[in-house]
N, C-alpha and C positions, 0 to 999 in steps of 0.2 A: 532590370534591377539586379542587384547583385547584393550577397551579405556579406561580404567581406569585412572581416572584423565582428562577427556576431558570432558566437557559441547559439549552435544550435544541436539537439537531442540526435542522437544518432540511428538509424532507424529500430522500428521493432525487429526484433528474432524470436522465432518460438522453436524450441529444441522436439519438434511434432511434425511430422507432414500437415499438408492443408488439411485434409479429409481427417485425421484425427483433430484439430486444433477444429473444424467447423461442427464434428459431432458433438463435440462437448458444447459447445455456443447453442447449440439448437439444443441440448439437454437443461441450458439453465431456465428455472423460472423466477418469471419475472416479480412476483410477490416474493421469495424467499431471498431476492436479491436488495429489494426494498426496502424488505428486514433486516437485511444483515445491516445496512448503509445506515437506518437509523439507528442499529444496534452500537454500532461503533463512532457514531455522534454522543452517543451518552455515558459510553466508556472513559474510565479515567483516564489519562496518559501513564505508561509504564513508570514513571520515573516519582509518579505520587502514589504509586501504590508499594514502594520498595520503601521500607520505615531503615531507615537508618543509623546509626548511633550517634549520638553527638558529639563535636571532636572533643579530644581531651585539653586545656588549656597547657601551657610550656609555664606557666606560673607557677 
């Protein structure tokens, strides 16, 4: 099979040699990661927390 015609993601690149890019993976834990992910489920979106001013009418 072939994708011809499909947009597909172009591979990963990490700007790290392996040996640095796997020290770090093996430094994360797994509870602080699980926090963060629900942390950022409860987070507002950037764009409702920016108040803005109303426009001014041309009337």
């Amino acid at each position: 099979m072939t994708n011809k015609g499909k947009k597909m993601e172009p591979p990963l690149k990490l700007d790290m040699s392996f040996g640095e890019a796997l020290g770090r993976f093996v430094q994360t834990v797994p509870k602080e990661v699980d926090e963060s992910i629900e942390r950022s489920k409860t987070k507002k979106p950037p764009q409702d927390a920016i108040q803005r001013r109303p426009r001014k009418s041309k009337d």
